[in-house]
py3Dmol code that shows the C-alpha trace and the ligand (Angstrom):
import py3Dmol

protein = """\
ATOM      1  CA  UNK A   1       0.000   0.000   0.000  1.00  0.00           C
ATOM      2  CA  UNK A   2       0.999   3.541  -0.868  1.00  0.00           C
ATOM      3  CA  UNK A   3       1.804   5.276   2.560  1.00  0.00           C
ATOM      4  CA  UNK A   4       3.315   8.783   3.383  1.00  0.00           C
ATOM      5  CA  UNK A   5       4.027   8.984   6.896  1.00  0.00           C
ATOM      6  CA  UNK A   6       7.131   9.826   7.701  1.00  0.00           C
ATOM      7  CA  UNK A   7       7.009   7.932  11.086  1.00  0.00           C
ATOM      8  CA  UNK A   8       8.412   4.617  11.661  1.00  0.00           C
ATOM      9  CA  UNK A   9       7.074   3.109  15.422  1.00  0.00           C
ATOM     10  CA  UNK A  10       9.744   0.703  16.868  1.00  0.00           C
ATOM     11  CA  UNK A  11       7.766  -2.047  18.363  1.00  0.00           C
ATOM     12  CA  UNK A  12       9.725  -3.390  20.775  1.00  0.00           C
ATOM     13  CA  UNK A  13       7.677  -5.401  23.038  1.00  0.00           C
ATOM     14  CA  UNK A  14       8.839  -8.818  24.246  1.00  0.00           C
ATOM     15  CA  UNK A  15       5.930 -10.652  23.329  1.00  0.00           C
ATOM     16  CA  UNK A  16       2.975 -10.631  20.418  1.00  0.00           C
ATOM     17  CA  UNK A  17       0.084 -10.603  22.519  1.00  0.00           C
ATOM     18  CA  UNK A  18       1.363  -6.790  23.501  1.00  0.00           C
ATOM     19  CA  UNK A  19       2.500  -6.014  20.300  1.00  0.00           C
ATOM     20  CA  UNK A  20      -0.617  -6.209  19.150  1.00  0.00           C
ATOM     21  CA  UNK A  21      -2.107  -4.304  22.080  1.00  0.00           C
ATOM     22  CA  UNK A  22      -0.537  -1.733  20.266  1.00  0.00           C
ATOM     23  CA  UNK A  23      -0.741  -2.557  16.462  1.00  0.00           C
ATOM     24  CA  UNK A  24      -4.808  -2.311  17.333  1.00  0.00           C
ATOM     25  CA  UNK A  25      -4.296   1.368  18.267  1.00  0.00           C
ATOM     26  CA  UNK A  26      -2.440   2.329  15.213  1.00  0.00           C
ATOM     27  CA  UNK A  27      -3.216   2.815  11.616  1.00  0.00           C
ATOM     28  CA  UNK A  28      -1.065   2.026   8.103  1.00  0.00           C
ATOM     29  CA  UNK A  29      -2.092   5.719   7.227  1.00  0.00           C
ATOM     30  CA  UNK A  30      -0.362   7.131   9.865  1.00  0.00           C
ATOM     31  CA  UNK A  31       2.760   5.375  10.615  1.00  0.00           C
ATOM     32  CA  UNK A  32       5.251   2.896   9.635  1.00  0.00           C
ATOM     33  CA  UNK A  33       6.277   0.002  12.299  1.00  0.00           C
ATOM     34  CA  UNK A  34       9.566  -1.467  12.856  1.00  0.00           C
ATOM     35  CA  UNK A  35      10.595  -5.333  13.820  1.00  0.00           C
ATOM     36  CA  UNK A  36      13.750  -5.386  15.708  1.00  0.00           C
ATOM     37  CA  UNK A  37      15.970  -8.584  17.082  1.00  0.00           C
ATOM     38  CA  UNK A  38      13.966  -9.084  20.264  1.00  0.00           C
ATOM     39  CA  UNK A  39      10.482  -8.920  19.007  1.00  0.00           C
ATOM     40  CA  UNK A  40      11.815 -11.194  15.545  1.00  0.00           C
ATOM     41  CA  UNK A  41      13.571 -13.955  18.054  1.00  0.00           C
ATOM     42  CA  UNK A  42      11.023 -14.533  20.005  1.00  0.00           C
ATOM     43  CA  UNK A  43       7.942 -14.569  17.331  1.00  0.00           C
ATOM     44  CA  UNK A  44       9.753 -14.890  13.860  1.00  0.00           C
ATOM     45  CA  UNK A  45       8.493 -14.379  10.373  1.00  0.00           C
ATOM     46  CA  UNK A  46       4.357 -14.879  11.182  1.00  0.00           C
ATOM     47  CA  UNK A  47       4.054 -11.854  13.108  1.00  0.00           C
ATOM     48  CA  UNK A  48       5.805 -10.124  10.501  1.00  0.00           C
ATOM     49  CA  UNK A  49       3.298 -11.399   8.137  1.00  0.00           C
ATOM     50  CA  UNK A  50       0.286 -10.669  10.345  1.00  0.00           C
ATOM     51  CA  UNK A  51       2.187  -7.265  10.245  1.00  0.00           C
ATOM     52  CA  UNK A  52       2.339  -6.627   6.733  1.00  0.00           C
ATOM     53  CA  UNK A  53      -1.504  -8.600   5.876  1.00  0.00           C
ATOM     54  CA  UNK A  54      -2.357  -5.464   7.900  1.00  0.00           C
ATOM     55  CA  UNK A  55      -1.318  -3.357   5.389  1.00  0.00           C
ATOM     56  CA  UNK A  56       1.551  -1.875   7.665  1.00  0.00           C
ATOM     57  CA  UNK A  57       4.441  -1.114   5.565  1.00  0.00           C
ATOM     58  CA  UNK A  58       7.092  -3.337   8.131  1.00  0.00           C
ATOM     59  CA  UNK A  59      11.108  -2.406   8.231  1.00  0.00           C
ATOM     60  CA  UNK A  60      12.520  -5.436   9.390  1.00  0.00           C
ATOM     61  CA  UNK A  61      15.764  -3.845  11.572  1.00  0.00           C
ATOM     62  CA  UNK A  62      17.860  -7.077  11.994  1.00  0.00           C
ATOM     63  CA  UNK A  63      21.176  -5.606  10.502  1.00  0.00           C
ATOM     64  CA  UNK A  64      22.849  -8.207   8.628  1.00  0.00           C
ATOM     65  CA  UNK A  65      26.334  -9.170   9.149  1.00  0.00           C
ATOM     66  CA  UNK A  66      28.115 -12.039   7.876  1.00  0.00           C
ATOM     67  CA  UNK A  67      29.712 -13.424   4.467  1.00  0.00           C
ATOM     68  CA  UNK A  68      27.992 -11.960   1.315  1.00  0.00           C
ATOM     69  CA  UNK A  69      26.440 -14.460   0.032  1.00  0.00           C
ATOM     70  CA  UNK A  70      24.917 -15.463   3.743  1.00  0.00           C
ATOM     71  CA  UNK A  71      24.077 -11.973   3.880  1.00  0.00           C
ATOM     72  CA  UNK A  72      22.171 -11.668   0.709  1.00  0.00           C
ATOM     73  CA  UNK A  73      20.151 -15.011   0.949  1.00  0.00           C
ATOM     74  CA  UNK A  74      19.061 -13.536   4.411  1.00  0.00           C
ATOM     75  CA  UNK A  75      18.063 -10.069   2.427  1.00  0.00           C
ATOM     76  CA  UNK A  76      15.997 -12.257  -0.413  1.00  0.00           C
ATOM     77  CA  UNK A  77      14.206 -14.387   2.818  1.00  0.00           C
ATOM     78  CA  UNK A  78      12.974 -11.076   4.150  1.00  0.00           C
ATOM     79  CA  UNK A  79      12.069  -9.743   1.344  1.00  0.00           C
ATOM     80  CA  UNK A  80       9.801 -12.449   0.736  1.00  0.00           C
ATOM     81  CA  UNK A  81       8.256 -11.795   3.936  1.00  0.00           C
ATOM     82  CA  UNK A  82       7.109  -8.838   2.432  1.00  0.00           C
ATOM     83  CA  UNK A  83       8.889  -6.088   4.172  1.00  0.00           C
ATOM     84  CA  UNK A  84       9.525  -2.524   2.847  1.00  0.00           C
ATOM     85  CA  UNK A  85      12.204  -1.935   4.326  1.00  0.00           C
ATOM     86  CA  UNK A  86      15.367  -3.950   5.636  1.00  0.00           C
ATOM     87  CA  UNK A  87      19.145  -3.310   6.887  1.00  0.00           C
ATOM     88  CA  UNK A  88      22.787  -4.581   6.494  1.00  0.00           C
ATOM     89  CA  UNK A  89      25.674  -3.867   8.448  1.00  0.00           C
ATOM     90  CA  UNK A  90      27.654  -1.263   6.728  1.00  0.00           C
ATOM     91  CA  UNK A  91      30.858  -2.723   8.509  1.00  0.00           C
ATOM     92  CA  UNK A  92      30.209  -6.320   6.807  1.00  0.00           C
ATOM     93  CA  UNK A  93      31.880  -4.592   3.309  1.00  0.00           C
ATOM     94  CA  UNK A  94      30.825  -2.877   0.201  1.00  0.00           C
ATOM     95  CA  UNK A  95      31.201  -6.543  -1.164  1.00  0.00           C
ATOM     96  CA  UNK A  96      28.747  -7.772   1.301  1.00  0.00           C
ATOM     97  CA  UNK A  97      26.423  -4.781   0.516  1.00  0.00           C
ATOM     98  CA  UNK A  98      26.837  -4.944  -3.192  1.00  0.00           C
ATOM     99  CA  UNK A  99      25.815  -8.960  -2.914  1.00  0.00           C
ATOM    100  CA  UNK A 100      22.483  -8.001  -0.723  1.00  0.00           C
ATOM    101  CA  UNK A 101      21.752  -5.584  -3.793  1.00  0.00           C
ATOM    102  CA  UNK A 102      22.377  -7.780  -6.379  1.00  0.00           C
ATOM    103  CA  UNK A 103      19.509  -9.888  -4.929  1.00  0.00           C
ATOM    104  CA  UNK A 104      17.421  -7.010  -4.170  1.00  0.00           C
ATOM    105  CA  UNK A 105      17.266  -5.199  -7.382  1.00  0.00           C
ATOM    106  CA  UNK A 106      13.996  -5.611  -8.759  1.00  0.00           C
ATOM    107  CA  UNK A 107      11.255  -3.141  -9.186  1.00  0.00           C
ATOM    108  CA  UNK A 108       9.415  -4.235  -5.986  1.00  0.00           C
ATOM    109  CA  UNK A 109      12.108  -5.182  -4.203  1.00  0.00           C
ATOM    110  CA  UNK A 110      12.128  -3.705  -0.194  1.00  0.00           C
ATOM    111  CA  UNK A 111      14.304  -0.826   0.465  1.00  0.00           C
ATOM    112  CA  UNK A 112      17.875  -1.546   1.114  1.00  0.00           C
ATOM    113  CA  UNK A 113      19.689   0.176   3.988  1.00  0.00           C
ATOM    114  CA  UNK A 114      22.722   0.126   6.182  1.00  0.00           C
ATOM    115  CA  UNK A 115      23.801   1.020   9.787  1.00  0.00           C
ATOM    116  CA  UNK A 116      26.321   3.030   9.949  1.00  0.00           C
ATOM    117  CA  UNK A 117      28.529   3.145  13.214  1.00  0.00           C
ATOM    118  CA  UNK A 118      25.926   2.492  16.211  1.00  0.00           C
ATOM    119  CA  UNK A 119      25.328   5.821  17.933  1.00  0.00           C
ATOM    120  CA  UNK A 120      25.917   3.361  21.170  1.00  0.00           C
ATOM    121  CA  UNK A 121      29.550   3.221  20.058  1.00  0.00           C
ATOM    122  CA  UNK A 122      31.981   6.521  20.263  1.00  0.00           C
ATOM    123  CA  UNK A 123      35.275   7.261  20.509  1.00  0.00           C
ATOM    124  CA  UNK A 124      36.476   4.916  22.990  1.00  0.00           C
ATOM    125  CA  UNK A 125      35.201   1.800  20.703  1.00  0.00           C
ATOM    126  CA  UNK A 126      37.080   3.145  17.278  1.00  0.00           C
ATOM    127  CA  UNK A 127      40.110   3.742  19.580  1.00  0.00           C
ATOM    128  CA  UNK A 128      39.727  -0.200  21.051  1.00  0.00           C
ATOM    129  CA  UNK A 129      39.399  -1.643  17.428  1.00  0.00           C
ATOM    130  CA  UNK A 130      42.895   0.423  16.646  1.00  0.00           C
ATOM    131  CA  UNK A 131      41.602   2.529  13.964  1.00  0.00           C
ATOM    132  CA  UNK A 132      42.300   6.184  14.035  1.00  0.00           C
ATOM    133  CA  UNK A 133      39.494   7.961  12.521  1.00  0.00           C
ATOM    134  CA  UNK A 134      36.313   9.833  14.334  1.00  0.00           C
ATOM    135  CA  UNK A 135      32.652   8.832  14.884  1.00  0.00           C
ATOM    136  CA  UNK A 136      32.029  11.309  12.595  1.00  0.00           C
ATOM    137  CA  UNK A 137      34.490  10.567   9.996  1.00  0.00           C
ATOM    138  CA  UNK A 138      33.223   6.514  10.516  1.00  0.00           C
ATOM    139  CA  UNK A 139      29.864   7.301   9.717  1.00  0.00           C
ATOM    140  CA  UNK A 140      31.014   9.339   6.604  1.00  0.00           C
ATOM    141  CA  UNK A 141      32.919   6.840   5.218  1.00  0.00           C
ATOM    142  CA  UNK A 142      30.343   3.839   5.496  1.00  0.00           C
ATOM    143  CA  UNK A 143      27.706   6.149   4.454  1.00  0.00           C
ATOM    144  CA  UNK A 144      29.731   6.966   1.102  1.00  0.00           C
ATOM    145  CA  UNK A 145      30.554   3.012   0.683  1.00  0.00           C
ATOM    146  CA  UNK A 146      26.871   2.206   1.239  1.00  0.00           C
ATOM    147  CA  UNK A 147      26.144   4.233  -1.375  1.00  0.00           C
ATOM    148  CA  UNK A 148      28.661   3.090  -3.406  1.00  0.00           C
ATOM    149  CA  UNK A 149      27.345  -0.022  -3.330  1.00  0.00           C
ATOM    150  CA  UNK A 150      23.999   0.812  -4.487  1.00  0.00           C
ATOM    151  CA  UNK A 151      22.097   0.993  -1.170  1.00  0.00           C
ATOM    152  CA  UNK A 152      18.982   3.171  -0.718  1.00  0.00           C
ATOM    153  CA  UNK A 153      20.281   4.878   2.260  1.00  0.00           C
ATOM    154  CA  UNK A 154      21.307   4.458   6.136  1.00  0.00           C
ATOM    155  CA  UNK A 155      20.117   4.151   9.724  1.00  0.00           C
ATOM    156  CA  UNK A 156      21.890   7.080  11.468  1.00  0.00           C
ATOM    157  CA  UNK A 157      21.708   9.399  14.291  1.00  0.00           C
ATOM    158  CA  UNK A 158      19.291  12.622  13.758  1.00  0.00           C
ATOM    159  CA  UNK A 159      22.724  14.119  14.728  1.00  0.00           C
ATOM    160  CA  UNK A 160      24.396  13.467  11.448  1.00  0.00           C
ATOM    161  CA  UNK A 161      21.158  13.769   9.249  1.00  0.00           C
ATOM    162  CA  UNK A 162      22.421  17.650   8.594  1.00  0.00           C
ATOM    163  CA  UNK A 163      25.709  16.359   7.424  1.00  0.00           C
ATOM    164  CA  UNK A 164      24.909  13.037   5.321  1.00  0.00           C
ATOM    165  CA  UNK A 165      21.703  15.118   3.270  1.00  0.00           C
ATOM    166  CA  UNK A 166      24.607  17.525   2.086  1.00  0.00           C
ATOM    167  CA  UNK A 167      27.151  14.912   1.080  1.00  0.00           C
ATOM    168  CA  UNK A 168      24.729  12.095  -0.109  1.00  0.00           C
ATOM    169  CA  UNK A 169      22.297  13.863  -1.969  1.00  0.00           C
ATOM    170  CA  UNK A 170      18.392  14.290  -1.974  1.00  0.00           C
ATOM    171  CA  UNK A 171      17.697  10.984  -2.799  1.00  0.00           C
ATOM    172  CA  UNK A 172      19.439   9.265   0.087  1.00  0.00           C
ATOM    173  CA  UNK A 173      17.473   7.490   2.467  1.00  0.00           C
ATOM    174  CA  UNK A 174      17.880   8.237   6.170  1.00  0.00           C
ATOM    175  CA  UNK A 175      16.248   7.108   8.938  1.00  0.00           C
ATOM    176  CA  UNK A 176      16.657   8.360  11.990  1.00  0.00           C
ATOM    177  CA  UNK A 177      16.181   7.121  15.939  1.00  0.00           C
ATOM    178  CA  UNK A 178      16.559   9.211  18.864  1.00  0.00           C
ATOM    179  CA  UNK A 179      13.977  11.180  18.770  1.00  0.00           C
ATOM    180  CA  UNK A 180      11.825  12.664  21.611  1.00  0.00           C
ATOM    181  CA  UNK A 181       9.235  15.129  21.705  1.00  0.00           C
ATOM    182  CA  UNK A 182      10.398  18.903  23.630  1.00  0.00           C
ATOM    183  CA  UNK A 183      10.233  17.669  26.817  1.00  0.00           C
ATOM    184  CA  UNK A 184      10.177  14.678  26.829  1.00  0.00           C
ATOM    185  CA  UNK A 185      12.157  12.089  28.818  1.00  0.00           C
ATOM    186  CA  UNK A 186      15.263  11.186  27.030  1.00  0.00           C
ATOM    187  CA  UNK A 187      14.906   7.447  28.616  1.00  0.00           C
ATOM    188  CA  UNK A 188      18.505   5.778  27.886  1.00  0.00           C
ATOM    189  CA  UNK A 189      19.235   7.960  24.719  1.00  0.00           C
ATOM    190  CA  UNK A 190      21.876   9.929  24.826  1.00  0.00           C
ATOM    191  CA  UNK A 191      21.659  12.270  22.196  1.00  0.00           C
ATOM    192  CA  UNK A 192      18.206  13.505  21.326  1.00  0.00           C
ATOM    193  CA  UNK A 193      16.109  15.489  18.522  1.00  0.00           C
ATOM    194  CA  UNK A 194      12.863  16.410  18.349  1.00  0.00           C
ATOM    195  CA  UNK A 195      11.078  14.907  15.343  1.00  0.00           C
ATOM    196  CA  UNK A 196      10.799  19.066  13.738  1.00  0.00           C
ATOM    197  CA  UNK A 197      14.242  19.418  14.155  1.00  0.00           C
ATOM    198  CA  UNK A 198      15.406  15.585  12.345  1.00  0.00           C
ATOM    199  CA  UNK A 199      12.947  16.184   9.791  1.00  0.00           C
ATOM    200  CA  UNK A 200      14.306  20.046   8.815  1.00  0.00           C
ATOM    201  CA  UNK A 201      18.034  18.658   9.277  1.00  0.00           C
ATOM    202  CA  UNK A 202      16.995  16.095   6.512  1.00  0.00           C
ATOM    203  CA  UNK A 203      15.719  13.050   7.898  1.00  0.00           C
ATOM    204  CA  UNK A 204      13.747  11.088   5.298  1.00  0.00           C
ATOM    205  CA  UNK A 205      12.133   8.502   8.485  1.00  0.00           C
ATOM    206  CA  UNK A 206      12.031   8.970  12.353  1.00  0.00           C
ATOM    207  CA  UNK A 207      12.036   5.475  14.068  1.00  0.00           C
ATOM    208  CA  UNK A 208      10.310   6.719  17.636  1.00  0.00           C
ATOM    209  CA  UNK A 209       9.904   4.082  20.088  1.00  0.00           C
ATOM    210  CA  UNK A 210       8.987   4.438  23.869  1.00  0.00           C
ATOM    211  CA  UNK A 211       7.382   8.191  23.061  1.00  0.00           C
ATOM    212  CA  UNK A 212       4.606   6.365  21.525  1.00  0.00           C
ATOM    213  CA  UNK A 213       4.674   2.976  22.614  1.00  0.00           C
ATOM    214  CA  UNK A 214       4.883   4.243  26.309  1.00  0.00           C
ATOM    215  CA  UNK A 215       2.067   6.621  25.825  1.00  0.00           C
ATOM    216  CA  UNK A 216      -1.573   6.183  27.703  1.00  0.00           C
ATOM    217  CA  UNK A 217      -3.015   7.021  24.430  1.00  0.00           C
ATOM    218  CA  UNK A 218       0.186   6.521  21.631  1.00  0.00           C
ATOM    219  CA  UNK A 219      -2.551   7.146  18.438  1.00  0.00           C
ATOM    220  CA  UNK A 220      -2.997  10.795  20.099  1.00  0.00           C
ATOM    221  CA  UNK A 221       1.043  11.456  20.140  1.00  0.00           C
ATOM    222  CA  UNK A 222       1.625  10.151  16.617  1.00  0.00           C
ATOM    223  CA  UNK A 223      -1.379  11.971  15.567  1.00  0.00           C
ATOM    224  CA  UNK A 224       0.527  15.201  17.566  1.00  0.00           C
ATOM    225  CA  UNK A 225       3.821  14.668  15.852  1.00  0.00           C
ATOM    226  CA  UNK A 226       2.539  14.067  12.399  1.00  0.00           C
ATOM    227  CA  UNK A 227       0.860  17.650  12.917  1.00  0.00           C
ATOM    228  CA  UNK A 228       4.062  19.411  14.583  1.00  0.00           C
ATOM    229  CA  UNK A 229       5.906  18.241  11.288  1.00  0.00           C
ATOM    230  CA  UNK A 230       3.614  18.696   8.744  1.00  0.00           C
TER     231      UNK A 230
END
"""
ligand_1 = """\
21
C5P
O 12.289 3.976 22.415
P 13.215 4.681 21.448
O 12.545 5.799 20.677
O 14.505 5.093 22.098
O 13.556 3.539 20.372
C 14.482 3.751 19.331
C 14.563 2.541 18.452
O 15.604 2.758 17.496
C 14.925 1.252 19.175
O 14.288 0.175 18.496
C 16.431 1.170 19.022
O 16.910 -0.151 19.046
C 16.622 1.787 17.634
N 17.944 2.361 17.425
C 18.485 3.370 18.217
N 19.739 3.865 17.970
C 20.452 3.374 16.935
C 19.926 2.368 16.118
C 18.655 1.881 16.396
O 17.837 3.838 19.140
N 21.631 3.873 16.692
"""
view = py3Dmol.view(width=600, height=400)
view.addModel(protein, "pdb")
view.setStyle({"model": 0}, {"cartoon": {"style": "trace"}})
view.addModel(ligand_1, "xyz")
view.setStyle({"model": 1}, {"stick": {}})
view.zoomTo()
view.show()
């Protein structure tokens, strides 16, 4: 189904009876929902289908790591799950990247991205791996070899939306977590934006999480945001 919300709800419940709890509250018109490694591990590829026979366009966020052709029979599995959206691990290689594409390259194929460096991971972790570069200059660089490899665009802090829209172009995907509304708790995140400022700094998708899961009545805040952006 044709959608236009920019929002992309992270459902990250532990279970599918409250995922649906949820799901019930929400519509396809208004938002996006997202399937990470908890809620996929513990109910697999059915919920995702219940998911998308609910005409919820479903990015399937279980960043894909391994050797490319492992990596790209994983991408064509999901993509027959019907997703519309799924991810890679930029640091797997512009070989592994290139090999996910090759598979996904049809018409109607899901949308392609790649994580960048984890906003979890700074300084300290580049340092421990020996390589002497920046967060910053990391996320550049994988950004530009996802690219290069024919992705549709990265997962990456609202933080470096700014920088990646001027150096990868209009048509570059990125989708952004770690937002919260003005104040707002900022739960474990450590670097916040609200969902005006992502969206001006060139976010193409926010992936909001406990700010509308958490939420007595979560249809109300999306409903909010989608207004305060639009
Ligand atoms: O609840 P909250 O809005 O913080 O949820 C953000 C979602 O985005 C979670 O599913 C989290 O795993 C994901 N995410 C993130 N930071 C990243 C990559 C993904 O918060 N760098």
């Amino acid at each position: 189904m044709s959608q236009t919300s920019p929002i992309i709800v992270a459902l990250d419940f532990p279970s599918e009876r409250e995922t649906m709890q949820l799901v019930e509250q929400l519509e396809p018109s208004l938002c996006r929902l997202k399937v990470g490694k908890e809620l996929f591990t513990r109910c697999g590829p059915s919920l995702v289908k219940k998911l998308v026979d609910r005409n919820f366009d479903v990015f399937l966020d279980l960043k894909y790591h391994d050797i490319p052709n492992t990596v790209a029979k994983a991408c064509v599995a999901a993509a027959d799950l019907g997703v519309w959206m799924l991810n890679v691990h930029a640091l797997g290689g512009e070989k592994m990247m290139a090999a996910a594409r090759q598979e996904l390259s049809g018409d109607d194929s899901p949308l392609l991205i790649a994580v960048t460096w984890l906003t979890s991971s700074g300084q300290a972790e580049l340092d421990a791996l020996g390589l002497d570069t920046t967060p910053q200059q990391m996320v550049a660089r994988l950004a530009q070899m996802t690219k290069n490899a024919g992705l549709d665009g990265v997962v990456c802090s609202a933080q470096e939306a700014s920088m990646l829209r001027k150096s990868m172009g209009d048509d570059f995907c990125l989708v952004t977590p770690g937002i919260r509304l003005a104040d707002a708790a900022q739960d474990d995140q450590q670097r916040v934006v609200t969902p005006q400022k992502a969206i001006k700094d060139g976010a193409s998708y926010l992936v909001i999480g406990r700010p509308i899961t958490q939420a007595a009545e979560p249809c109300k805040v999306l409903r909010t945001i989608i207004s305060d952006i639009s």
